[in-house]
N, C-alpha and C positions, 0 to 999 in steps of 0.2 A: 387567308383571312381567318387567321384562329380562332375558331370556337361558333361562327357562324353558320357554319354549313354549305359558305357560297364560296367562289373561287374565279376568277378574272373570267373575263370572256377571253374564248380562242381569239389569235387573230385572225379579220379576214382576209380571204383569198387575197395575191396578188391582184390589182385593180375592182375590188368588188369593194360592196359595203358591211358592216359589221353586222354578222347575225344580231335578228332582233331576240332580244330576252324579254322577262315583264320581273328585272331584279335588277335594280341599279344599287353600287357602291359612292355614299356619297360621302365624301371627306371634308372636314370642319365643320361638323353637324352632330350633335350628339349631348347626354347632359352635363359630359365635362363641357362644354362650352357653352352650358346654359339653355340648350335646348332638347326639352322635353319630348319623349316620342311622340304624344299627343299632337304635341305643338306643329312637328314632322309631319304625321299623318293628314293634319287639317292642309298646313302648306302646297303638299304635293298630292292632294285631292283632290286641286283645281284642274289637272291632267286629266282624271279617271280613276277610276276605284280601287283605293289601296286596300291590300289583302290582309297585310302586317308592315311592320317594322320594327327592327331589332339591334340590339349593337356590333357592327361586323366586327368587334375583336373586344379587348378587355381595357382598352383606353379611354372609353367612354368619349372618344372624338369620332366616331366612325361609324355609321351604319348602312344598315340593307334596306332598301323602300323596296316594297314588291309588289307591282300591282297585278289586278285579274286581262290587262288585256297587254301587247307588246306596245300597239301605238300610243296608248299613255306613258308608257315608260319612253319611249321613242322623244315622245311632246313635252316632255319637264328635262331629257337629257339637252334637245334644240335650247329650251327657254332657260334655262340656271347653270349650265355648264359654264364656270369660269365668270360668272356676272352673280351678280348678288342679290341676296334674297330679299322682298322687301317686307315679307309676311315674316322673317327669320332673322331680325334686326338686321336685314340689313346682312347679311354673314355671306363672302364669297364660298360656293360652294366648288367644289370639286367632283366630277362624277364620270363615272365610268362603266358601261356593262357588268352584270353579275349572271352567272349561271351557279343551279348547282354543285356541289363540289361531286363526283364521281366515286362509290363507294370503294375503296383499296382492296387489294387481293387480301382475304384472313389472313393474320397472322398469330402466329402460337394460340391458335384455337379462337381467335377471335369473329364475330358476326356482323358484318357489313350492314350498316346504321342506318334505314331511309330516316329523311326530314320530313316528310309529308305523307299522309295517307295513302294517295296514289302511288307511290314511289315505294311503297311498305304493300301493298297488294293482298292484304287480307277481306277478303266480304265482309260486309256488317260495319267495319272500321273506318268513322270519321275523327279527322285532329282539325281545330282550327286555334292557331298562335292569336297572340291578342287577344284572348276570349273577353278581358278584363284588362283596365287599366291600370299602373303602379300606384295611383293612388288609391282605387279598389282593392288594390293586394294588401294594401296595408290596413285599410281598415279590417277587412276580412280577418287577418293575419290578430290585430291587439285585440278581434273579438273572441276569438277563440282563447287567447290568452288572458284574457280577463275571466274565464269560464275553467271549472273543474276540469282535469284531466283525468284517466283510467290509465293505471300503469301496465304493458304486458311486457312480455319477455324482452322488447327488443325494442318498443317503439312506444307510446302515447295516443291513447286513443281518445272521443267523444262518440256519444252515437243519440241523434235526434228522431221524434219522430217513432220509431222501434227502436231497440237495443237489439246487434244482432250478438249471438251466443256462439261464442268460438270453440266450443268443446263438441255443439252439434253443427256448426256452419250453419246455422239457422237462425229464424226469429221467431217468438211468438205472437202470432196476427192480434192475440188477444189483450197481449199488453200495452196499448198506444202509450205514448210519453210525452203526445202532446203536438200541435202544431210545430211546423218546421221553424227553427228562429229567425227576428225579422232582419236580421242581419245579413241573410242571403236571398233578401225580396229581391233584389237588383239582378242575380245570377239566375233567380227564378223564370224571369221575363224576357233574359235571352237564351233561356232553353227553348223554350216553346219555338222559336224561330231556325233552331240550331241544324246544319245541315243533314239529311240523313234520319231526323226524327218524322214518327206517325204518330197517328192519333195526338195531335200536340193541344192539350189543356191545362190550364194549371194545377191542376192534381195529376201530373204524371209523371211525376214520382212525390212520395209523400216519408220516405227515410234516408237521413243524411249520417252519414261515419267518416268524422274527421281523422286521419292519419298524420302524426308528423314521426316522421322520420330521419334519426340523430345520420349526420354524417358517414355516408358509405353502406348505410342498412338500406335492405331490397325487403323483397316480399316472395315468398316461396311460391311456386308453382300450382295455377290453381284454378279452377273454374268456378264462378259463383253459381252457390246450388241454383237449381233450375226451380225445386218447388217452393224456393224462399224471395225468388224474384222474378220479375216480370223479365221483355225483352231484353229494354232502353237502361243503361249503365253509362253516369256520364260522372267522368273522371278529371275534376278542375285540379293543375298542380297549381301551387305556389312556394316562394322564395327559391329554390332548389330547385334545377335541372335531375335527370334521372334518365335512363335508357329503360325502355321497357320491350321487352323481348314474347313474343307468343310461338308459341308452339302445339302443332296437330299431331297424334298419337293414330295413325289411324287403326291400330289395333287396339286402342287403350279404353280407358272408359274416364270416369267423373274424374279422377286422382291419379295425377302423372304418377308414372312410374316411378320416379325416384323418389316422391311422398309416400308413394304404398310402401316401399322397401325402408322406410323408415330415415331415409337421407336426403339430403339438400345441399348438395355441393355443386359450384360454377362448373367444373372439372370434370362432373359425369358424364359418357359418356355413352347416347341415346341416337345411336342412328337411325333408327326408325322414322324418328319424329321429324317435321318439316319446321324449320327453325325461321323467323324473319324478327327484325325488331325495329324500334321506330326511337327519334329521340323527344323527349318531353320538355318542354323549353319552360321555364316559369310564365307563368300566366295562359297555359294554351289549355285550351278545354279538349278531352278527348272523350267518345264515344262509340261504349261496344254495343253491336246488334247484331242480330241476327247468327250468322253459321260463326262471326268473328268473336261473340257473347257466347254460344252456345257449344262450341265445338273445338276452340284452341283454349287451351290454357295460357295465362298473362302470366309475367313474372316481369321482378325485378333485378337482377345480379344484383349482391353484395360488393361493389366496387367503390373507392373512393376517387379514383379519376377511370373516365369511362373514353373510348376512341372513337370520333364520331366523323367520319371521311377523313381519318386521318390527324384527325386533330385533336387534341387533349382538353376532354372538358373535365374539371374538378371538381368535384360533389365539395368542396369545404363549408358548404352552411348546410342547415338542414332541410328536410323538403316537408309542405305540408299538401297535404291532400285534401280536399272535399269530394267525397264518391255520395252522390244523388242515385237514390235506384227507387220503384216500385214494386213495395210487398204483395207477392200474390196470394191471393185467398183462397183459390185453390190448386187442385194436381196441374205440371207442368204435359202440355199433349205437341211439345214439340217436334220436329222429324229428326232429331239427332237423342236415339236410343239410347244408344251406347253410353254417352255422357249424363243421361238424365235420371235423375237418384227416382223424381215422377215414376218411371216408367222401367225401372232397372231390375223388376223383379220380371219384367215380360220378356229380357233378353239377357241374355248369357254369352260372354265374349264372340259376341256378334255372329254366332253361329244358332243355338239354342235357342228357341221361344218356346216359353212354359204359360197355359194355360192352368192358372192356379185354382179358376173358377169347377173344369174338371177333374183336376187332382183333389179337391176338396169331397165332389161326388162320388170318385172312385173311394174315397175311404171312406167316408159313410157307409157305401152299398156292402164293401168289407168288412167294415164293425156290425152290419146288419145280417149279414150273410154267419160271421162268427158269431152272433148273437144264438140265430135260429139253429146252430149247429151244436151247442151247451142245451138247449131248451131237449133238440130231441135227445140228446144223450139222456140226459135227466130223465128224461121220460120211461129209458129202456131200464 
């Protein structure tokens, strides 16, 4: 099923029943045929709680319903297999088990792609698909477009809220620029509920930085400073798919290795670092916390078609991004040292802790000590 991420169920055993999934493939359903995902989701919602739904391939006749439990997927395959819909005009449906598709052995240096947070196994890291409907994407999408851009090297920027400053990866807490715009009240009101979030009120987060990104551009290797933001980092894509890859250094500090060295190529190569990567579907809201916000570096390859179980997804439009985060007001006193700019004068490639508060005493008492050693001279 190209591009989906899901791949037929095994068959089962000799005289047995077909493993249960909570991912069915259902054909003649989709918005080449006039029906909208929304429309989908409501349909097969009379079962049990749909999780997402997506296009299984590029014909726009085909998709994946995935719910949270097996025996609702179980209960709409009994009820709509082969009989027709009546919530879906009416539309003979066709369906069949879906499972995950099974990550492929790398090849020529390539990184086995989870779909899902769990199946990606980093701490701190929640994705949920569907965060946003396509007609939310678009309004989203001509609102920004109707709004100033900031040209950088490689990409399109906005930044609401604070302006963050890329020459220090920082913001000034003192410059506000204003309420967040009301264009993203609606994205606002499903963070607060979003899985994997604390403290959840609606001031939490209060700066937004739109990214669109042309065709095939990623984003270098990088950890957001720690005393420029709070925990919670929530990352909505739109129009554009992306592979987003993180990586732990565990000898490294704030700036991967290949940034310190002044490079940024797909091709380097860093064994030390423990590699996983996830794929980013349009409209899926992702979120970093915790050791997965504070202790791997995120990145984007530079790809314009990317391999995802196998299958060839195509970056050919462009991707935009909304990253939501909370500016902190003051020093970062997280437990990851090493990466934390807060705290990086206390540690020294995780060996060293300097006590600057007595290195400071010790040289007073020896600027006082050489003081009183000129006075007696003078004196003789």
């Amino acid at each position: 099923m190209a591009g989906s991420g899901y791949a037929r169920a095994p068959p089962p055993a000799e005289g047995g029943a077909a493993a249960p999934s909570t991912a069915l493939y259902v054909a003649n359903c989709g918005p080449a045929v006039g029906l909208a995902h929304d429309d989908i989701r409501v349909a097969f919602g009379a079962f049990g709680e749909v999780a997402g739904v997506h296009d299984a391939d590029g014909s726009g006749a085909r998709v994946i319903v995935r719910f949270r439990e097996p025996s609702a997927a179980e209960a709409a395959m009994a009820a709509l297999h082969g009989r027709p819909c009546a919530s879906l005009e009416d539309r003979v449906l066709h369906i069949r088990y879906s499972v995950p598709a099974k990550p492929k052995a790398p090849v020529g240096g390539s990184l086995p792609v989870a779909t899902s947070a769990s199946e990606l196994g980093v701490p701190g890291i929640y994705l949920v698909e569907d965060f946003v409907t396509a007609a939310e994407e678009h309004e989203f999408l001509a609102a920004v477009d109707s709004r100033p851009w900031k040209k950088l090297a490689k990409r399109r920027v906005q930044h609401y809220g604070y302006e963050f400053m890329y020459e220090t990866r920082n913001v000034d807490s003192k410059q506000f620029l204003g309420e967040l715009p009301p264009f993203v009240s609606k994205i606002l009101q499903k963070i607060i509920s979003f899985p994997g979030a604390t403290k959840c009120t609606s001031k939490m987060v209060d700066q937004l930085t739109v990214n669109e990104y042309p065709c095939g551009v990623g984003l270098s290797p990088h950890i957001d400073t720690h005393s420029a933001f709070e925990e919670m980092i929530f990352s909505l894509s739109l129009a554009g798919p992306c592979i987003m890859e993180f990586r732990k250094y565990p000898e490294g500090n704030w700036r991967a290795p290949s940034m310190a060295s002044g490079t940024d190529k797909d091709s380097l190569q860093e064994p030390q670092c423990i590699r996983k990567a996830v794929f980013l579907p349009p409209r899926s809201m992702l979120l970093m916390s915790g050791e997965g916000r504070y202790a791997w570096h995120h990145y984007i390859p530079h790809h314009k078609i990317d391999d995802v179980g196998g299958q060839v997804i195509k970056r050919n439009t462009r991707r935009v991004s909304f990253t939501f985060r909370k500016v902190r007001m003051g020093l970062c006193n997280c437990e990851y040292r090493q990466f934390c700019d807060s705290q990086r004068r206390w540690y020294f490639d995780g060996i060293f802790h300097f006590n600057w508060s007595a290195l400071e005493l010790c040289c007073t008492v020896l600027s006082l000590v050489s003081s009183s050693c000129k006075i007696e001279v003078g004196r003789q």
